[in-house]
NUMARDREN-582808 format. One record per residue (C-alpha): residue number from 0; x, y, z. Coordinates in Angstrom, 2 decimals. Last residue first. Layout:
    nr        c1        c2        c3
   NUM         X         Y         Z
...
% end
This chain:
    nr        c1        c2        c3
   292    -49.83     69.95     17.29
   291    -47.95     72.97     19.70
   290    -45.67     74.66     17.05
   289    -42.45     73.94     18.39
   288    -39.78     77.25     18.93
   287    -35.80     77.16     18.99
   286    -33.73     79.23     21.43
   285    -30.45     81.29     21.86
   284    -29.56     83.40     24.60
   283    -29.34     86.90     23.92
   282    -30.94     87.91     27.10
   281    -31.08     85.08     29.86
   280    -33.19     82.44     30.52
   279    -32.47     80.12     33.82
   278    -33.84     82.46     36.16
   277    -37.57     80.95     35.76
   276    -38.60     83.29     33.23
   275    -42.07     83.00     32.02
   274    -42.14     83.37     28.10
   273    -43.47     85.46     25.49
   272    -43.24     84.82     21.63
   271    -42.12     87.29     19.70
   270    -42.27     86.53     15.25
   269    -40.90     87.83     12.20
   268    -41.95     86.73      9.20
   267    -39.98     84.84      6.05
   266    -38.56     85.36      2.89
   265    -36.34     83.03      1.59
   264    -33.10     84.40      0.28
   263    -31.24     83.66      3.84
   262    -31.89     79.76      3.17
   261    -28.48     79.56      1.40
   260    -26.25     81.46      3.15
   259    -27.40     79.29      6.19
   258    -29.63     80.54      8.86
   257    -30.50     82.28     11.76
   256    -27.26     85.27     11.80
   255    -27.72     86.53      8.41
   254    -31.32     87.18      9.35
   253    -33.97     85.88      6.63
   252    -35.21     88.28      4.21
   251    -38.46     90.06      5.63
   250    -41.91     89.82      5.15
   249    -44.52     92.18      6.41
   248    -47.44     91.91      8.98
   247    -44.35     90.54     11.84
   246    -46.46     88.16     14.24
   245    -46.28     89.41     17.85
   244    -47.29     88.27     21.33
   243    -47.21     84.66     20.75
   242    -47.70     82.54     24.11
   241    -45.41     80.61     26.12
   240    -44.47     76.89     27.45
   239    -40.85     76.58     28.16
   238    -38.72     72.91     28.02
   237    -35.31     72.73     28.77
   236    -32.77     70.86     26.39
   235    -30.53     68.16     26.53
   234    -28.01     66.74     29.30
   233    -26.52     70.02     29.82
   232    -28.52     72.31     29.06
   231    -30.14     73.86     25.10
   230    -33.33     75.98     25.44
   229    -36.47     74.73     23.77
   228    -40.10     77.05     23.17
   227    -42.91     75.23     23.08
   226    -46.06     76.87     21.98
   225    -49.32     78.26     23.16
   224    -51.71     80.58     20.51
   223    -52.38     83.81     21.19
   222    -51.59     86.08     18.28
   221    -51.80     82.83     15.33
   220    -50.04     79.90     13.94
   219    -50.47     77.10     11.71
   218    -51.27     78.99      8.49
   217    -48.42     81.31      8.73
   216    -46.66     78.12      8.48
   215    -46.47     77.91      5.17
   214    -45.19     82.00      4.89
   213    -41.92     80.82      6.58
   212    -41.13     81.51     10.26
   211    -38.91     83.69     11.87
   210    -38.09     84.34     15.82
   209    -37.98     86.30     18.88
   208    -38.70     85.12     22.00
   207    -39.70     87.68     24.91
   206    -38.81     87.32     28.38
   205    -40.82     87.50     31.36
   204    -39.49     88.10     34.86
   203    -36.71     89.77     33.13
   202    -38.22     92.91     33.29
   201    -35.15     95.23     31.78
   200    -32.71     98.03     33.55
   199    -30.03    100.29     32.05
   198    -28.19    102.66     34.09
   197    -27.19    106.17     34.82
   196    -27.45    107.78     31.50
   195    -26.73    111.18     31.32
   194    -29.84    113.09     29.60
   193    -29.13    116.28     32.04
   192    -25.75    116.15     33.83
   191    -23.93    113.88     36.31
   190    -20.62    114.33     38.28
   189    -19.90    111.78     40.01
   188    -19.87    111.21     43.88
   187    -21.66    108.05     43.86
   186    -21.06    106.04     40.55
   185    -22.11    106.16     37.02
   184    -22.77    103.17     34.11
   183    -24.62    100.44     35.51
   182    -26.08     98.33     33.25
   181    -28.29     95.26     33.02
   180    -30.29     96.13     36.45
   179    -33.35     93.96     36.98
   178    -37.05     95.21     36.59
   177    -39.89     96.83     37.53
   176    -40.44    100.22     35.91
   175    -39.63    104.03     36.95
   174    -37.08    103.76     39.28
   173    -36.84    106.98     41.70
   172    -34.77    109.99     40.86
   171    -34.68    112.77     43.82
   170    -33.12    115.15     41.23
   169    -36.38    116.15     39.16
   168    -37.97    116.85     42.36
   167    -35.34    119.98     42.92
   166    -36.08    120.61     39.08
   165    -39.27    120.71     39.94
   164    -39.15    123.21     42.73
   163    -36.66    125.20     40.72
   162    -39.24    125.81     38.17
   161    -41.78    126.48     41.03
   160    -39.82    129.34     42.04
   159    -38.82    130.85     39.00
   158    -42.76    131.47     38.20
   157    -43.47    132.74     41.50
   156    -40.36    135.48     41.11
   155    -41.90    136.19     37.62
   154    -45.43    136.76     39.24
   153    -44.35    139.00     42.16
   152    -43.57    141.39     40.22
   151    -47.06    141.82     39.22
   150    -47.27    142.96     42.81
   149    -44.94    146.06     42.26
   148    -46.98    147.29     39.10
   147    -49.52    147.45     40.87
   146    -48.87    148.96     44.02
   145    -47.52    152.57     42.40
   144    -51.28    152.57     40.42
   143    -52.93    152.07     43.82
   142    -50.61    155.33     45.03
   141    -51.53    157.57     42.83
   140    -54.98    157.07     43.03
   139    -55.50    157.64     46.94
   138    -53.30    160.85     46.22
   137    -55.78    162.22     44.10
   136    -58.27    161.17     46.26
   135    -56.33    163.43     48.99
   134    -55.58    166.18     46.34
   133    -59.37    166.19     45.82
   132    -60.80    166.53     49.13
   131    -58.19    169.17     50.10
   130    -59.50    171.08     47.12
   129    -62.96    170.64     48.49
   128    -62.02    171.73     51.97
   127    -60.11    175.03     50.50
   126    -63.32    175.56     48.63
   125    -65.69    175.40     51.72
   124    -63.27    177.14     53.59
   123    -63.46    179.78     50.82
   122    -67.10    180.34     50.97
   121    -67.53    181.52     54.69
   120    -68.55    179.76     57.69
   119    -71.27    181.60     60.44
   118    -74.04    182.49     58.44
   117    -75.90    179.72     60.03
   116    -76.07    177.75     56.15
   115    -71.80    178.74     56.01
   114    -71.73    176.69     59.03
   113    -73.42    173.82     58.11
   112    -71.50    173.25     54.82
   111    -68.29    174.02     57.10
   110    -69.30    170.80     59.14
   109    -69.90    168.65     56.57
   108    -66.87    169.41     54.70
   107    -64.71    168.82     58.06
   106    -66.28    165.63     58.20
   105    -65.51    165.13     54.18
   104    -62.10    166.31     55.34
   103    -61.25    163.62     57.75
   102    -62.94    160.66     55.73
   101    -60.51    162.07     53.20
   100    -57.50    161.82     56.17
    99    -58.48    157.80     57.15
    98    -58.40    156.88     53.21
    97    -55.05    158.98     53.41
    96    -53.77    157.03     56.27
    95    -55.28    153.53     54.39
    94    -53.72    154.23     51.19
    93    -50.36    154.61     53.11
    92    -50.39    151.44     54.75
    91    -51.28    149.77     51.52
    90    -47.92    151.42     49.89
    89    -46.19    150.38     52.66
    88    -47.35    146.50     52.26
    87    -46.85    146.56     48.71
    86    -42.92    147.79     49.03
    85    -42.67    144.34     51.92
    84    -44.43    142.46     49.47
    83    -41.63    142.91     46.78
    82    -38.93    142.83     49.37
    81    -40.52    139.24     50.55
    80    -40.92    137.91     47.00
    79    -36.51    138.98     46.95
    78    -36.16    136.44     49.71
    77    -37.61    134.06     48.24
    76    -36.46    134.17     45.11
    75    -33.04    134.34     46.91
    74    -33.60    131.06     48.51
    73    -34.89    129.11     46.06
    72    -31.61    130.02     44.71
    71    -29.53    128.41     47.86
    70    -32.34    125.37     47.52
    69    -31.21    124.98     43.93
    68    -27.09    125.48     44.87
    67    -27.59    122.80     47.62
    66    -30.06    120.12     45.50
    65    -27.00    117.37     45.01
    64    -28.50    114.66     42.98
    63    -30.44    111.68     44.40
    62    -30.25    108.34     43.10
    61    -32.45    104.99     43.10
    60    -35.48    105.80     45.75
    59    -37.99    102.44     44.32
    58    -41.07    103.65     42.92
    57    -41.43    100.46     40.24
    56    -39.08     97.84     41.91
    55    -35.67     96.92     41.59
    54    -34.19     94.08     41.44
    53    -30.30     94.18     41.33
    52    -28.03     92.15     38.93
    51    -25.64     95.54     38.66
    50    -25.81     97.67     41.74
    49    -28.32    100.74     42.30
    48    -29.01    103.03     45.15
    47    -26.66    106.14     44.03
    46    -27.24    109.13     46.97
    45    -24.62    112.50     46.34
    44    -24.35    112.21     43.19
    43    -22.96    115.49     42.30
    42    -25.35    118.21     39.98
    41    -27.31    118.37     36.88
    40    -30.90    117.31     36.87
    39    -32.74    114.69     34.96
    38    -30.47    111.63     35.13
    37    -30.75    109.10     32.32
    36    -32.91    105.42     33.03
    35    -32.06    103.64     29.85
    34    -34.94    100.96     29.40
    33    -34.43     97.37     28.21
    32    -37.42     94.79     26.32
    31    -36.15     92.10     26.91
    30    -34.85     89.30     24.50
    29    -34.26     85.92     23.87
    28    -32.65     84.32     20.41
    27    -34.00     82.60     17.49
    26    -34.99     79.22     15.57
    25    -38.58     78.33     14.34
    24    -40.59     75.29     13.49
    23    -37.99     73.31     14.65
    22    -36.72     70.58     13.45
    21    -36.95     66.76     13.89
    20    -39.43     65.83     11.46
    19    -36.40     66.77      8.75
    18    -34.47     64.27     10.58
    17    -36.94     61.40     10.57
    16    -37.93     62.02      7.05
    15    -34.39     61.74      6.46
    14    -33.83     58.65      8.58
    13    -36.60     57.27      6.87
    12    -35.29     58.07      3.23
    11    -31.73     56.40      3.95
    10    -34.00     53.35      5.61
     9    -35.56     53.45      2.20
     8    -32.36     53.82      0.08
     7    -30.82     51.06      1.77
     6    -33.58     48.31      1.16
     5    -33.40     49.25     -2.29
     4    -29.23     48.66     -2.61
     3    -29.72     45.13     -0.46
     2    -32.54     44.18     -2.96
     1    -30.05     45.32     -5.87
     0    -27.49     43.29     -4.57
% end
């Protein structure tokens, strides 16, 4: 009896080892990395490329918001740069008829000076032509300072113009990242605003692990090294090959959801392993990870 009771206990401690052998170094769940794509212009959809599951690429034409009332103000600006040049050109045109009127009077100034030397001109046409001189240059001065002032007005109207030039950019939205569309949350014909989401979208094509491990096996693991990470199918579990990304510098109490009430007072470290996604992963999905021996 007590042979039969010894030979118990040590295939009870076998199977034990056995079982403990059996675990993973690491339990957790999938994730991506997601970006919310939000609209960047107010105005109607009028153009919404984008359908849950889809794969976009990085430059891909996704929305376009309705640019009417922009180009109708570009419009205006437009308009209104022309009436400012228009008032410049006049004044120019009438700096050059009193440019050609003082070349006028300094001829007539040249000609008096030679008369009055023959005795033949007198001194007040030579002051009349010398006062003429002056109200023309006079003149000449007024009218720079009048085209001034109108030309600088020309800088605001610039200024609004390439504002609403971006903002007409702003609402041709093209995808920013590769990836596959979580979320969709507007439709065509909408209403959208500034900051409004329009949809979510992740790179699937590689998917991160994330994970905890105790301090011990800190030791076994580094940035870089290849494990095996095991997703449950049907008749088992799937093997992936991938690469740590991430190991957390500071300790953390285990997650509620990994473990047992009773192992969530150990401390352990966060880890992200990355992974090649051959469509079978999927966000939130649950995983274990093997320390490569």
């Amino acid at each position: 009896m007590k042979l039969k009771i010894i030979i118990i206990g040590i295939v009870f401690t076998l199977f034990s080892c056995k079982k403990q052998s059996e675990r993973a170094d690491a339990y957790g769940n999938f994730e991506a990395t997601e970006t919310t794509i939000s609209a960047e212009a107010n105005g109607k959809l009028v153009q919404f490329n984008v359908d849950e599951g889809q794969t976009l690429k990085k430059g891909d034409l996704v929305a376009v918001i309705d640019t009417i009332p922009l180009h109708l103000k570009k419009a205006q600006l437009l308009a209104s740069k022309t009436v400012v040049y228009s008032k410049s050109k006049t004044i120019t045109s009438q700096v050059k008829v009193l440019k050609a009127q003082l070349q006028s009077a300094y001829r007539n100034k040249t000609r008096i000076e030679n008369l009055i030397s023959e005795n033949a001109g007198t001194q007040k046409q030579l002051d009349d032509i010398n006062d003429r001189i002056t109200v023309i240059k006079e003149q000449i001065s007024a009218a720079k300072s009048q085209d001034k002032p109108v030309l600088k007005g020309v800088n605001p109207i610039n200024a609004q113009i390439e504002v609403i030039d971006e903002q007409i950019q702003k609402a041709i939205l093209k995808n920013p990242t590769n990836g596959t569309i979580l979320t969709k949350y507007a439709e065509v014909n909408e209403i959208t605003s500034f900051g409004r989401p329009l949809y979510k979208i992740a790179d699937l094509a590689t998917m991160d692990f994330k994970g905890y491990i105790s301090e011990k096996q800190l030791a076994n693991i580094k940035i870089g090294d290849t494990v095996t990470i095991k997703i449950d199918k049907a008749d088992g579990q799937k093997d992936y090959q991938g690469k740590v990304s991430w190991i957390a510098s500071e300790a953390e109490f285990t997650p509620k959801i990994i473990q047992t009430k009773e192992e969530r007072v150990n401390l352990v470290y966060a880890i992200k392993v990355k992974v090649k996604n051959d469509g079978a992963i999927k966000v939130g999905m649950p995983a274990e990870m093997w320390i490569t021996e």
